[in-house]
C-alpha positions as CSV (number, residue, x, y, z in Angstrom):
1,X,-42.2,167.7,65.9
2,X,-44.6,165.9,63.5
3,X,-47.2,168.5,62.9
4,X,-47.9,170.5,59.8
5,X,-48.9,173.8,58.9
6,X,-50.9,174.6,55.6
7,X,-50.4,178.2,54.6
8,X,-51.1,179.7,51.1
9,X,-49.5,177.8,48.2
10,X,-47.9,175.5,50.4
11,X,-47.6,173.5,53.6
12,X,-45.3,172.7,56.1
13,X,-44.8,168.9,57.2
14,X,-42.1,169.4,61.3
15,X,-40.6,165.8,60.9
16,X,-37.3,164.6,63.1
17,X,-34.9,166.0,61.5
18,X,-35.9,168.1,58.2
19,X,-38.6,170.2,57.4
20,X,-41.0,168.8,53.9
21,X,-42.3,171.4,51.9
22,X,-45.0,170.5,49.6
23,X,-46.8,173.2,46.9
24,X,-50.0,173.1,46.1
25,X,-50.8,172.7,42.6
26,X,-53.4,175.3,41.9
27,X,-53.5,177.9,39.5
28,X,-51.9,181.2,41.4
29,X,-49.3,179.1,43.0
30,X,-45.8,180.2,41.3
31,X,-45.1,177.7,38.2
32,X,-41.6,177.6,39.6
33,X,-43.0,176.0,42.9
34,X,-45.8,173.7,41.2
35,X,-42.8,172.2,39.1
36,X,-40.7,171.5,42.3
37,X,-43.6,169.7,44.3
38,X,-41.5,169.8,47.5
39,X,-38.7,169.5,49.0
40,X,-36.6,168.0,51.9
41,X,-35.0,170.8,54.0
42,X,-32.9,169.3,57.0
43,X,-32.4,171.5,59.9
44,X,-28.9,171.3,59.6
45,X,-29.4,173.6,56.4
46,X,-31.4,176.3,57.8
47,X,-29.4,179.6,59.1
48,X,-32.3,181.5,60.4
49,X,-36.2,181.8,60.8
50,X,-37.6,184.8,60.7
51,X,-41.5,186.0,60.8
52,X,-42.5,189.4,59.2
53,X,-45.7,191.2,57.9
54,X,-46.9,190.3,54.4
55,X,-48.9,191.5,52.0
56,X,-52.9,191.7,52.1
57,X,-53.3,191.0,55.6
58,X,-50.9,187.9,55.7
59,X,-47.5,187.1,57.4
60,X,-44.7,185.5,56.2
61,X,-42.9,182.9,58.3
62,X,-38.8,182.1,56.6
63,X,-37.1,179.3,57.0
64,X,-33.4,181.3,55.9
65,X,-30.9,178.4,54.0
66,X,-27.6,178.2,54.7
67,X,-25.5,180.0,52.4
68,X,-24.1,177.2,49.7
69,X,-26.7,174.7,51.1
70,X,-29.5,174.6,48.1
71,X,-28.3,174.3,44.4
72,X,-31.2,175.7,43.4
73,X,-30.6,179.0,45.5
74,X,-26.9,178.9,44.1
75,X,-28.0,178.7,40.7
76,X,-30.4,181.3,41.4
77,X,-27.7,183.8,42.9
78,X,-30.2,185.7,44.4
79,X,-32.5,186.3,41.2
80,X,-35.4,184.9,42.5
81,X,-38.7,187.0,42.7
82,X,-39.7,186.9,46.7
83,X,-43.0,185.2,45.7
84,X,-41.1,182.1,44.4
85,X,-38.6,181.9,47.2
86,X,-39.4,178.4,48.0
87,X,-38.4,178.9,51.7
88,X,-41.1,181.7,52.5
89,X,-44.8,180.4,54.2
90,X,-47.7,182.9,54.0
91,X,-50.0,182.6,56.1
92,X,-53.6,184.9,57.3
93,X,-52.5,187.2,59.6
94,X,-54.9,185.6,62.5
95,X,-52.3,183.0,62.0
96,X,-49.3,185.0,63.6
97,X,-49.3,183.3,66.8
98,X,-50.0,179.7,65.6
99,X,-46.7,181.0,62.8
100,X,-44.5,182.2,65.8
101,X,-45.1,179.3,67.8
102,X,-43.4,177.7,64.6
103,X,-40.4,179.8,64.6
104,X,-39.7,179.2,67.7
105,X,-39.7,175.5,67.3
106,X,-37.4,175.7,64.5
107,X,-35.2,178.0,65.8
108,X,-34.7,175.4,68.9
109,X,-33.5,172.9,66.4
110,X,-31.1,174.7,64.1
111,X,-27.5,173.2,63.9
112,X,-24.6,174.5,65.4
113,X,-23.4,175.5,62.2
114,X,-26.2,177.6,61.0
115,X,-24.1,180.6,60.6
116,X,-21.6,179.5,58.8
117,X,-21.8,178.7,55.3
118,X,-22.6,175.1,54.5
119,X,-19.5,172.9,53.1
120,X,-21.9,171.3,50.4
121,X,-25.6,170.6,49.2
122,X,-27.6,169.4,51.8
123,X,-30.9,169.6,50.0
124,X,-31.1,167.9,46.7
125,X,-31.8,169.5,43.7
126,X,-34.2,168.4,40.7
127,X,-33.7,164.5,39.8
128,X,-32.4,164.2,36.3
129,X,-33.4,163.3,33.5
130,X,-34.8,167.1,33.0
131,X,-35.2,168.9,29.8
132,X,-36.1,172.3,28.6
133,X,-36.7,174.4,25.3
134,X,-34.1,177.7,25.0
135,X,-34.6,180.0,22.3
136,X,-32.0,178.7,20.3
137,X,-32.0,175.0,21.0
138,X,-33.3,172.4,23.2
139,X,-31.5,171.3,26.7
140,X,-31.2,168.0,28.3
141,X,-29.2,166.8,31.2
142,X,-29.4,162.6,32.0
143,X,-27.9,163.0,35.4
144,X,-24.0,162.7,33.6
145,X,-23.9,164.5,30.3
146,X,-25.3,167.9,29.1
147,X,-26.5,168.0,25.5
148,X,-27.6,170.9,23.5
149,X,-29.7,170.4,20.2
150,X,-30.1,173.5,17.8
151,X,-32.3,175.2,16.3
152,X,-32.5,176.2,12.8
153,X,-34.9,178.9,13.3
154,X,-33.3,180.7,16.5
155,X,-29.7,179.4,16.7
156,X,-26.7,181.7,15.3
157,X,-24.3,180.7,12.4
158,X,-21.6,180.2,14.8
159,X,-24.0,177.3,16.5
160,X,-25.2,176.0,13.7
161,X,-21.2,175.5,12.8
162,X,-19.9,174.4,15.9
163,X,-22.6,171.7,15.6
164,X,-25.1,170.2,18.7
165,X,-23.3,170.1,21.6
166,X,-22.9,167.3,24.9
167,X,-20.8,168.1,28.1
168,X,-19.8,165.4,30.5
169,X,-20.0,166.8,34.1
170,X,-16.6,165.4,35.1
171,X,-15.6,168.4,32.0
172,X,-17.5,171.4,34.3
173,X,-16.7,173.5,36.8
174,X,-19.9,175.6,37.3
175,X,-22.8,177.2,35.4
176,X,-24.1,180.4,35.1
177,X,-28.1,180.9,35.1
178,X,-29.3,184.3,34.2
179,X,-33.1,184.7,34.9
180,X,-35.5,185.0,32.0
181,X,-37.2,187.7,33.2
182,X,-33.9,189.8,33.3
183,X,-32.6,191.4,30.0
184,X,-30.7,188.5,28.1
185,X,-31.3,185.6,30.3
186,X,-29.2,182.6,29.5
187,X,-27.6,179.3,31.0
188,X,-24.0,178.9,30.1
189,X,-21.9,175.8,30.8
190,X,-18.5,176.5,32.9
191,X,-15.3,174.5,31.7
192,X,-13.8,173.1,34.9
193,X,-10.3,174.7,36.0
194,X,-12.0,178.6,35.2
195,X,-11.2,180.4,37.7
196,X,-14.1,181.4,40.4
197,X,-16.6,184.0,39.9
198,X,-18.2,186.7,41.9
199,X,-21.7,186.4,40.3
200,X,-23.1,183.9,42.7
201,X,-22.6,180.4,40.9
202,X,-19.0,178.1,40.8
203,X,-16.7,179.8,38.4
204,X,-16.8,182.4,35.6
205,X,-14.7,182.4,32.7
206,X,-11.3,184.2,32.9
207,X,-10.8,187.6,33.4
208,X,-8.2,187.7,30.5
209,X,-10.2,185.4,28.3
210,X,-12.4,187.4,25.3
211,X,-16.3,187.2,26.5
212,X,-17.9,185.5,24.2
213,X,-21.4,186.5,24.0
214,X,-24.4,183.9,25.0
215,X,-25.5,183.7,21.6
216,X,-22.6,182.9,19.8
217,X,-21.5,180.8,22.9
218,X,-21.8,177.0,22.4
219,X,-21.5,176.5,25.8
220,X,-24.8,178.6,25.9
221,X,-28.5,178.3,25.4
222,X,-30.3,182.0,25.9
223,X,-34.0,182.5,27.2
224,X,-36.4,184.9,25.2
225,X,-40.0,185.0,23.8
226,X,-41.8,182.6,26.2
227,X,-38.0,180.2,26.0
228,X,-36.0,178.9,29.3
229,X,-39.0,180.1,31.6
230,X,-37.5,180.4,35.5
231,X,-40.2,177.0,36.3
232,X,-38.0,175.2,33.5
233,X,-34.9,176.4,33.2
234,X,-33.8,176.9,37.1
235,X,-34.1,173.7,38.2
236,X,-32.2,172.1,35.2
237,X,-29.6,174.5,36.1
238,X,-29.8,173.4,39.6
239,X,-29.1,169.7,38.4
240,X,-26.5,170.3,36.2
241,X,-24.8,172.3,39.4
242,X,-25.5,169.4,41.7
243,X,-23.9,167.0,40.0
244,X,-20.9,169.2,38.5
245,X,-20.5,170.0,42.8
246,X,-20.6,165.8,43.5
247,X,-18.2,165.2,41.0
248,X,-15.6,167.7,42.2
249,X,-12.8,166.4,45.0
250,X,-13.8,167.8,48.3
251,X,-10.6,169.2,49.9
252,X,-10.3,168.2,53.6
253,X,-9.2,171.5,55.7
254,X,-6.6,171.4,57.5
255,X,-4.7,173.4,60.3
256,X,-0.9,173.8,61.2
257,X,0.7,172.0,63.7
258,X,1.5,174.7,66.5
259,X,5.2,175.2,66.4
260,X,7.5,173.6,69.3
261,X,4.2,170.7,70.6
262,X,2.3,168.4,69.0
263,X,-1.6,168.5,68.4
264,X,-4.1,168.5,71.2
265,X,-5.1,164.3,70.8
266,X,-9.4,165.8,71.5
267,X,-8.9,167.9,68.3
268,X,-7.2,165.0,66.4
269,X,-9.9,162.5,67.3
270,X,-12.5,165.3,66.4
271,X,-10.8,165.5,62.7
272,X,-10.7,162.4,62.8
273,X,-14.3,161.7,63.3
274,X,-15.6,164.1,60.6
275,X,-13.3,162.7,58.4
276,X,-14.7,159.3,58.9
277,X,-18.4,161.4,58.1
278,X,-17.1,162.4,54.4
279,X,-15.9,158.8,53.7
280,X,-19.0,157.3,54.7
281,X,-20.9,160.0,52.9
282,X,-19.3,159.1,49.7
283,X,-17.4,162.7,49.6
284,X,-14.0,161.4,50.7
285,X,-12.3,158.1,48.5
286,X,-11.2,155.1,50.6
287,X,-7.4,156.2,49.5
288,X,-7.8,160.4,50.8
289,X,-9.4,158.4,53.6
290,X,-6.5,156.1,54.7
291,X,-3.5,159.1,53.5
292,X,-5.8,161.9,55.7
293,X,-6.4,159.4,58.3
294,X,-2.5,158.5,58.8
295,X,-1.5,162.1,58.5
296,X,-3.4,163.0,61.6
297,X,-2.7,160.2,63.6
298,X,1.5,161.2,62.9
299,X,0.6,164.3,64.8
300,X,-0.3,162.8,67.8
């Protein structure tokens, strides 16, 4: 498209293929949005566009993300505040029609997938290195390891035992972010092999395993008093998730052979073909290439 459209806190750059979202930097934009300075959104990872009445004689225009398609949504798990969403555009309500002329253009460009759930990121999350100050100790991820440092005046005995802590992301399966503005907000490193969670991120511990609380967690870092602020701690939890995701083997699906004939050759070459996308995308090894690859070609 190539044209842009300023609205409050933020404006909206129509390239090619993706949609670039910058934030302003001024003083009642959302700290949250201020620290992410944009973002890269490509078509292929909307689901929807929607434009509805705001607040104060605005309107909102929505680009909707594919489910599983942002870390920093996943992380998130739906505990954002609506006025940090960083997919929502207000604009003056005189601007409704110049707003839905913009839906409309984005809608006529959304994937063929948009209502599905997206297979993996498609918009990257916060580069690393990123850092951040809990209540109890201070956080830094360097893109592969986790490490936690504590501290003397807000971290429990059974920290101060266990001793600082650093977590390889080959070791993780997930994390789970509870907002800071909720009762008892923490992060909490996942080990990998937990089984999956219903609260929105990877995996959760298991249902048989003992809880162990945040605080006496050293896994754990927890928010409080000013500590692990959503602008801070969010997108360090959306890193961490990013790269925990990239590190993880990405099973390629597969469908029986009918019984009695063999596969239709079309849908073979089509399997084919987006197998071919995942290796070249670094998602797929050259050796689950060449195995996959020869297994579908055996049921022509």
């Amino acid at each position: 498209m190539g044209d842009v459209l300023a609205g409050i806190h933020a404006t909206w750059e129509f390239d090619t293929d993706s949609l670039l979202i910058r934030f302003e930097r001024g003083i009642r934009t959302p700290r949250l949005l201020q620290s992410l300075r944009e973002r890269r959104v490509p078509y292929a990872a909307l689901s929807a566009v929607t434009l509805t009445p705001g607040k104060r004689s605005t309107v909102v225009l929505h680009a909707v993300p594919r489910p599983g398609a942002d870390p920093l949504l996943e992380a998130a798990a739906g505990q954002l505040k609506e006025g940090c969403d960083p997919y929502r555009l207000v604009l003056p309500a005189e601007r409704e029609t110049l707003a839905d002329y913009y839906a409309e253009e984005l809608r006529a460009v959304l994937g063929p997938e948009a209502s599905l759930p997206a297979e993996r990121f498609m918009v990257t999350a916060p580069e690393a290195p990123v850092h951040f100050k809990a209540y109890d100790g201070r956080a830094g991820f360097d893109g592969t390891v986790v490490s936690f440092r504590w501290y003397w005046t807000g971290a429990s005995s059974a920290k101060w035992k266990a001793g600082d802590q650093t977590f390889a992301v080959a070791d993780l399966g997930g994390i789970e972010w509870r907002s800071p503005e909720a009762f008892e907000g923490y992060l909490r490193l996942v080990p990998r092999g937990a089984e999956p969670g219903a609260s929105g991120q990877d995996t959760a511990p298991l249902p048989s395993a003992p809880r162990v609380q945040p605080d006496q967690d050293p896994a754990s870092v927890v928010f409080g008093l000013g500590y692990g602020q959503v602008h801070e701690s969010l997108p360090f939890a959306a890193a961490v998730l990013e790269s925990v995701r990239r590190t993880q083997p990405v099973p390629v699906a597969t469908a029986p052979v009918p019984v009695g004939g063999r596969r239709d050759p079309a849908d073979i070459a089509e399997r084919i073909r987006h197998l071919g996308d995942l290796h070249r995308a670094g998602l797929v090894t050259d050796a689950e290439y060449t195995a996959k690859k020869t297994e579908l070609l055996a049921e022509l």
